[in-house]
N, C-alpha and C positions, 0 to 999 in steps of 0.2 A: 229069444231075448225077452227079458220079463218087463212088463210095464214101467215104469222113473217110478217113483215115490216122491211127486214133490215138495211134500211137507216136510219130509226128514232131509231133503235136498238145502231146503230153505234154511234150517237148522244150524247146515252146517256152522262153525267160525268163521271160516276163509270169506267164507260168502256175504257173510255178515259184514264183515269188517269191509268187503269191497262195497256193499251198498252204503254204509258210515262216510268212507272216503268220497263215494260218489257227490253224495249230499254236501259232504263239507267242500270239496272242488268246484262244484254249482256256487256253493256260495262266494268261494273266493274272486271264480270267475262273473259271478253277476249276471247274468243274459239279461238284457231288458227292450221289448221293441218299442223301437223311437220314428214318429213320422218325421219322414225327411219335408222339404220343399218342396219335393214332385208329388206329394199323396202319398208317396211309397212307403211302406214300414221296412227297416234297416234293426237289427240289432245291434245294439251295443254293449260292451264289454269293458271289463276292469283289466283287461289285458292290456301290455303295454306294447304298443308296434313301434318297430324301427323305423329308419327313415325312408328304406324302400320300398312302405309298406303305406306311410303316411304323406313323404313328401315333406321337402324339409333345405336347409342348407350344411354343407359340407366346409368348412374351412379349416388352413391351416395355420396357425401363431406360432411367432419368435416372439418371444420376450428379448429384451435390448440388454440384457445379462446373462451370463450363462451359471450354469448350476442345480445343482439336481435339487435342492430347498428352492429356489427361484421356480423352478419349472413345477414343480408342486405344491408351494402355496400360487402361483397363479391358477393351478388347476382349480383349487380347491375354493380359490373367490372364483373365480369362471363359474365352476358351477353352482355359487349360493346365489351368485348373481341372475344365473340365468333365471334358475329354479323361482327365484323373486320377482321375476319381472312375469312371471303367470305362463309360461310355455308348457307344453304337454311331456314334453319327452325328449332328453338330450344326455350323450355321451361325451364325455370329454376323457380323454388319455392322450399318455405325453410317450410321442415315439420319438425313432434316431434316425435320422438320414445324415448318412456321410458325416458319421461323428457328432453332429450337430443337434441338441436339444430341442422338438417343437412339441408345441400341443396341437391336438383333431378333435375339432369339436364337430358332432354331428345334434343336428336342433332340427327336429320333426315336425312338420305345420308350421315353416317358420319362415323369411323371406331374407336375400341379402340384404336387407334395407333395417329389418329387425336386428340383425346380425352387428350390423353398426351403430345401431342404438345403443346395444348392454355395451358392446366390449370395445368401442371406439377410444372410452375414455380411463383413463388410468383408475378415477374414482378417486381424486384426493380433492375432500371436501374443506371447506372453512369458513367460518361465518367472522366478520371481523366488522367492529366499532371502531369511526373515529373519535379521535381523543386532541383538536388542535390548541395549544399551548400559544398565548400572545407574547408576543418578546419585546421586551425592553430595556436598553441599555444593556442589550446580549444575554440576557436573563428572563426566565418564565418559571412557570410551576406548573406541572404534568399532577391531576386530583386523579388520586385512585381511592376509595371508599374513605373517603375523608381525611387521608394524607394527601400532603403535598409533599413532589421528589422535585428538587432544581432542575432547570433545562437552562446548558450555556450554550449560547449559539459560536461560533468559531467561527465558520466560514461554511460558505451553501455547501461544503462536502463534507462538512466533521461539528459535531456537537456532544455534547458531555452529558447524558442524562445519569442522575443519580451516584454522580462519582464515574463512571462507565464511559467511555468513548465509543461513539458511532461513528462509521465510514457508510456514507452516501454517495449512491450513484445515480443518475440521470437512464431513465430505461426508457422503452416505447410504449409499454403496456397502458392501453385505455379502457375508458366502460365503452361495449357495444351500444353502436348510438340507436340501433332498435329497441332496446331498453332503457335508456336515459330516460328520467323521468325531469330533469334540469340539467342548467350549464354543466354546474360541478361536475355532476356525473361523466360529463366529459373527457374533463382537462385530472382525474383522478383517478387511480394513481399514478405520479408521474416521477417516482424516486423508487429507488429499493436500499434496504440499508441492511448491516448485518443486525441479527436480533438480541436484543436484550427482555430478560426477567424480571419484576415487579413482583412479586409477592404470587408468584405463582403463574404470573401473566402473560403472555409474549407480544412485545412492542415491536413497529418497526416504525421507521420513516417513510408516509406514502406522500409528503407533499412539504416544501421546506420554502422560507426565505428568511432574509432577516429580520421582518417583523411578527411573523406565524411559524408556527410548524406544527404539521400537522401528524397526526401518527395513528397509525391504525393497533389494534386492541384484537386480540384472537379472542371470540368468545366459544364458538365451538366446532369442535371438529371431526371427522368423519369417526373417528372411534366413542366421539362422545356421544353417538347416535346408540338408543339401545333397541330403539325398534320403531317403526313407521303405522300411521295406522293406515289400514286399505279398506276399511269398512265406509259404508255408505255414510254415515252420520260422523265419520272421521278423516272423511276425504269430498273433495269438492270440484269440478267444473263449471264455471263459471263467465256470464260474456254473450258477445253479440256478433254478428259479422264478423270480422277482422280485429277486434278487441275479445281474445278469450285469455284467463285463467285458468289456472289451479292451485290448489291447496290441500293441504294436509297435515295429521298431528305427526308430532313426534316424542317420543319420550327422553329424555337427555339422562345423563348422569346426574347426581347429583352437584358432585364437583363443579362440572360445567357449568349448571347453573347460578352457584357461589361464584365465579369469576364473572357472569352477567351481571349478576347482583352487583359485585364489588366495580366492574367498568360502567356500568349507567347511574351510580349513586349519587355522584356529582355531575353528573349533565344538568346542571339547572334548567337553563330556557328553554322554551316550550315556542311552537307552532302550534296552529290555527289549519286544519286542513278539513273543509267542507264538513265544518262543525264538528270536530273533533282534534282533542290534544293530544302532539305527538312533541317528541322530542327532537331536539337539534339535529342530533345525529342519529343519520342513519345504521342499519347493520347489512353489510353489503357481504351477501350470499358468492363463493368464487368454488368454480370444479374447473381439478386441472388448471390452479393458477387464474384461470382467465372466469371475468367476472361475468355473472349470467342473471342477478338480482340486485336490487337494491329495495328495500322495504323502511317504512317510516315504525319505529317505538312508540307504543302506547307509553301515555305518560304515568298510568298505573302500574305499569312492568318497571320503572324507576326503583332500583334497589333490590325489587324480589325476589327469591330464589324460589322460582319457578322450574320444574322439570318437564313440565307437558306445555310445549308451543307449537305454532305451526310456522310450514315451510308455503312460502307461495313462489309462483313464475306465472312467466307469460307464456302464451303459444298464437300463432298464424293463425291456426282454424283448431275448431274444437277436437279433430282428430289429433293435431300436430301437439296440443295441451293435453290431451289424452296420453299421448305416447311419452314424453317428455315428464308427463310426473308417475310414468311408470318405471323409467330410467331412472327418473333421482331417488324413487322408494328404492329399487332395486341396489344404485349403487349404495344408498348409506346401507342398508339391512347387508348386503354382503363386503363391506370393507374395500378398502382401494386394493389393490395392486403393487406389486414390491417392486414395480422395476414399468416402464414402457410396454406396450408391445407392437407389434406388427401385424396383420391380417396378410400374411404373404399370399395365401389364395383364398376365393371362396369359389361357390360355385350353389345353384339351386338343383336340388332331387325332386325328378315328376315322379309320383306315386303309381302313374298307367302301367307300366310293365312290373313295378311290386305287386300289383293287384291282380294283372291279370294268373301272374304264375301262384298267388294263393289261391286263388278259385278252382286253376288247375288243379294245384297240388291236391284239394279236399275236397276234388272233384274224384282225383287219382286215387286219395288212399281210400275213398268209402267202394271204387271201384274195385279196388280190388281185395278188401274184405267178401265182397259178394262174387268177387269170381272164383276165390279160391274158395268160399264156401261151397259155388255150384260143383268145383270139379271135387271137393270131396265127398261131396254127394253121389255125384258119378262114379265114384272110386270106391265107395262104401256102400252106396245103396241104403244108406241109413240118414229119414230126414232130421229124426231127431239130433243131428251133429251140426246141424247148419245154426241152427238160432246161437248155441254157447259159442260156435267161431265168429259169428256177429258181434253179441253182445260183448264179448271179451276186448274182442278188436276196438268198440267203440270207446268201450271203458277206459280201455289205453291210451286211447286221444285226448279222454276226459281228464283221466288225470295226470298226464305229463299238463294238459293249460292250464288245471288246475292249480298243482307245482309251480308252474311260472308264471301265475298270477299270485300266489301267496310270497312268493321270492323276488315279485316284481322283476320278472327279469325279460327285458326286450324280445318281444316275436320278431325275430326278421328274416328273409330270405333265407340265412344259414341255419336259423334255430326250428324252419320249416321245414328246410333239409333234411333235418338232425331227426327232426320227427318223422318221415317218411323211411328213413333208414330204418326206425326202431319200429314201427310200425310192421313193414317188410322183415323183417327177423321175428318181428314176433308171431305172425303170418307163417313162419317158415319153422317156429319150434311148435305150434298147433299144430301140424302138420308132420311132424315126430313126432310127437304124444300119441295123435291119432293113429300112426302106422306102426308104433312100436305096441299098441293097446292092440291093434286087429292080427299080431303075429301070432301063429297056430303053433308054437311053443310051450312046451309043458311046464310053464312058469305062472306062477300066478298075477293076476292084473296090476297091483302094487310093485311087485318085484320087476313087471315090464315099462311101469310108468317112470321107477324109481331110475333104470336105466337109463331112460329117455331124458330124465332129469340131468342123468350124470352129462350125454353130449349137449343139453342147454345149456348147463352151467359152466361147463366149460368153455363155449362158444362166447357167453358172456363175458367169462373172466378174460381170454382173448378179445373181446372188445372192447373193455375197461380199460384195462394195459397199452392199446391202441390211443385213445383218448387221453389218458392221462399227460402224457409229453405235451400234447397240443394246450393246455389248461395254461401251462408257463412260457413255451414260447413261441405263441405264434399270436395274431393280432387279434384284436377285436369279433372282426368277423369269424376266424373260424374257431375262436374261443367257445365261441356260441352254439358253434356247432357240437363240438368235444362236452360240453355243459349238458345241451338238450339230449344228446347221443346218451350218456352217464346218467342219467336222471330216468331217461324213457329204457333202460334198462335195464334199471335196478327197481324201478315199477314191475317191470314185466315177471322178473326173476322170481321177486316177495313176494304179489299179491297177483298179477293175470293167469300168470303160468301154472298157479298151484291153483287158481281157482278153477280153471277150463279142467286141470287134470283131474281133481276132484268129480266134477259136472265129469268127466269120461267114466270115471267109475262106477256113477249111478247108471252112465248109458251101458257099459257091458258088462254089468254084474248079471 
C-alpha cells in the first residue's frame, strides 16, 4: 500500500466543498464561551433549544369561538405577541382533541406567571377623551374641531345627538381605585350607550344627567399602534418604593392622530398641575374594556396632530412596572385577539432530565465514532482509516447544527434523536464503503465503491420515504424528528459519504 498523497488529497472538490460548509456551519452556529456565575466557562450557541432542553411552560388555549381563521389568527397574534414581549424560544400550533379546536403553546425559559402576562388578556386597547356637554333647557352643544353638533337631553336613558338617538344604560364598570388619581376617577364611567360617529369619531355616553353629559371620545386604538419603542432613550422606569412607573414612545397613525387633534381643539380650560398646564380632560388608557390609566394632556398637545406620544402606567414595584410595560408593548406591537380565550391547562418544564439526556446523547454519539473507528482498525489493520471515520463522523454533527441553526429550527429531545439515528447510519454506511473497498474481487476500487454507493442510496432513499408521512401527520414533536432524520441524510448522501469514499481511494490506491 503506497504512501496518501496529501496534497492532491486536499485538492480534491468534495473535500473542498466540505471544508467551505464546515466554516459556514461554524458560523451560523456561533460557538462562543461565556463565564457563567460559578467561574465556569459554558459555551454558547445560535442554536435554538426546545423546551426540554431549556425549561419552559407548556399550555393549552380555547379560544371562546370556533373555527379554523379563529384558531389561526389567534395563533398568529400568540405568537407576535409572545416574540414582543422578549422570550427566547416558543412554539405555538393549533391541534384537535375530540373534534375540538385548541392552541399548545410551548415558551422556553419562561414561567406560568409570564404565561399570564402575554396571553391573559384579549389585547383590545383604547385610549378615550372626555368631551362633557352642559345642558340647558334639555339642550347643549358637543365642540368637535370647532363645530358645534346639538345635544337634546330626553330622559337619563335616551338623548338625541346630532340628529341621531342614543340608548343609555346604567353598567358597573369603574376606575380601579389603585389608580385613581381623584374622585372622578372613581364614579367614571358609569353609563354605556350605543355609539355614534362625528366626523370620523366614535362617541359614547360614559356619565349623563339632566344638567351634564358627559361622553367619552375614542382617540386611539390598538390598530392605530404602529410600533412601541423598547429602546433605552424611548422607554422609561421610573419611581420609589411603592410609587413606580413606566413609559414609553409610541408611533400612531397618522389618522389617529388628526382625530386627537380634532377631539382636544376645543377643550379650552386648562389646569395648574405642580407648575405645569394641562387640560381639563383627561385621556384614560382602557385594555380589555376595563381601565388601567388615566393621564393629564399637555396643553401644547391642544389641537396637534402629533404621531410620536407616549404611553405611561403604574406598577407595585419596579419589577411588577417592568413586566407590565412589557405586556402593553407587546400587546399593541402584536394586535388584540379575534375572540376570548381560555388557558385550559398549563404546566412548567424542568430542563434536568433535557439536559442530562443531551450530555448523554453527545457523550454517545462521539463514543461511538471512536468505537467503531477502533474495531475497524481491528478489522483492517489499517491506522490510516481511523482519523477519515472521525473526521467524517464529526463533520456530520457539524453540519446537521449547522442546518438547524441557519433554518432556526428547535433542538429538542426528538431533533437529538433524529441526530443520533443519522449519525448511526452514517457509522454503518463507512462501514460498507470500507468492506466493500477491502473485497479481494477483481473489480476495480471505483467500481467496488460505486456498489457500496448503490446499497447507501438506497438504504437512504428507504429512510426518506420513511420520514416523509411523519412531516404531515404527526405532531410537533416527532415532526422534528422526520425533519432532522431527512436533513442528516441528505448531508450524509451529498457531501460525508462521498467525501470518506473519496479519502478511501487515496487510502487503497
Amino acid at each position: 500500500m503506497k504512501k496518501i498523497n496529501y496534497k492532491e488529497l486536499l485538492k480534491e472538490p468534495m473535500l473542498i466543498l466540505l471544508f467551505c460548509l464546515l466554516i459556514l456551519s461554524l458560523v451560523f452556529i456561533r460557538p462562543i464561551p461565556v463565564m457563567g456565575d460559578d467561574g465556569l466557562y459554558t459555551i454558547q450557541t445560535n442554536l435554538k433549544k426546545g423546551l426540554d432542553l431549556e425549561g419552559g411552560v407548556r399550555a393549552l388555549i380555547l379560544p371562546a369561538e370556533e373555527g379554523n381563521e379563529i384558531l389561526e389568527k389567534c395563533r398568529d397574534v400568540l405568537s407576535s405577541r409572545i416574540n414582543a414581549y422578549g422570550l427566547k424560544e416558543m412554539t405555538a400550533r393549533i391541534i384537535d382533541i375530540e373534534g375540538k379546536g385548541y392552541i399548545q403553546l410551548e415558551i422556553a425559559d419562561a414561567t406560568e406567571e409570564d404565561l399570564q402576562n402575554i396571553i391573559s388578556k384579549q389585547g383590545k386597547f383604547e385610549a378615550k377623551i372626555k368631551k362633557p356637554v352642559t345642558i340647558v333647557n334639555k339642550t347643549g352643544e358637543l365642540k368637535l374641531n370647532g363645530i358645534s353638533y346639538n345635544v337634546t337631553f330626553i330622559d337619563i336613558e335616551n338623548i338625541i345627538v346630532d340628529g341621531k338617538e342614543m340608548d343609555v344604560v346604567k353598567n358597573n364598570l369603574t376606575m380601579n381605585q389603585t389608580y385613581a388619581e381623584s374622585e372622578d376617577d372613581l364614579i367614571l364611567p358609569q353609563y354605556s350607550s350605543n355609539q355614534i360617529i362625528i366626523d370620523g369619531i366614535t362617541f359614547e355616553v360614559c356619565n349623563i344627567s339632566s344638567s351634564e353629559v358627559i361622553f367619552y371620545a375614542t382617540a386611539y386604538k390598538g390598530e392605530d399602534i404602529l410600533s412601541t419603542s423598547k429602546e433605552a432613550g424611548g422607554s422609561r422606569i421610573s419611581g420609589s418604593k411603592d410609587q413606580w412607573r413606566y413609559s414609553f414612545r409610541v408611533t400612531t397613525k397618522k389618522d389617529a392622530a388628526e382625530k386627537f387633534a380634532k377631539i382636544t381643539k376645543d377643550i379650552g380650560n386648562v389646569i395648574i398641575e405642580s407648575g405645569a398646564n394641562y387640560l381639563t380632560s383627561k385621556i384614560d388608557l382602557f385594555l380589555d374594556d376595563e381601565p388601567i390609566n388615566s393621564l393629564y394632556i399637555s396643553t401644547s398637545l391642544r389641537g396637534r396632530i402629533e404621531t410620536n406620544t407616549i404611553i405611561e402606567g403604574p406598577g407595585k414595584s419596579k419589577e411588577d412596572a417592568v413586566n407590565k410595560m412589557k405586556t402593553m408593548q407587546a400587546i399593541l406591537d402584536s394586535g388584540a385577539l379575534p375572540t376570548p380565550i381560555t388557558i385550559v391547562s398549563s404546566s412548567n418544564i424542568s430542563p434536568v432530565l433535557g439536559k442530562q439526556f443531551l450530555h448523554k446523547s453527545v457523550f454517545a454519539i462521539i463514543l461511538a465514532i471512536f468505537a467503531v473507528s477502533i474495531i475497524v482498525y481491528l478489522r483492517y489493520k489499517n491506522k490510516a482509516i481511523i482519523l477519515p471515520i472521525i473526521f467524517t463522523g464529526v463533520s456530520e454533527l457539524i453540519l446537521i447544527l449547522g442546518f438547524a441553526a441557519m433554518i432556526k429550527w428547535t433542538i429538542d429531545l426528538a431533533a437529538i434523536a433524529g441526530i443520533m439515528a443519522v449519525i448511526g447510519s452514517g457509522i454503518d454506511d463507512q462501514i460498507v464503503l470500507t468492506d466493500e473497498s477491502a473485497k479481494k474481487e477483481k473489480l476495480s476500487l471505483k467500481l467496488k465503491l460505486k456498489n457500496a454507493f448503490f446499497i447507501i442510496m438506497t438504504a437512504a432513499a428507504t429512510t426518506i420515504a420513511a420520514m416523509i408521512p411523519l412531516l404531515s401527520i404527526a405532531g410537533g414533536v416527532i415532526r422534528g424528528f422526520a425533519i432532522t432524520t431527512i436533513a442528516g441524510v441528505i448531508i450524509g448522501i451529498t457531501i460525508t459519504r462521498p467525501v470518506y469514499s473519496k479519502i478511501l481511494e487515496y487510502i487503497r490506491e
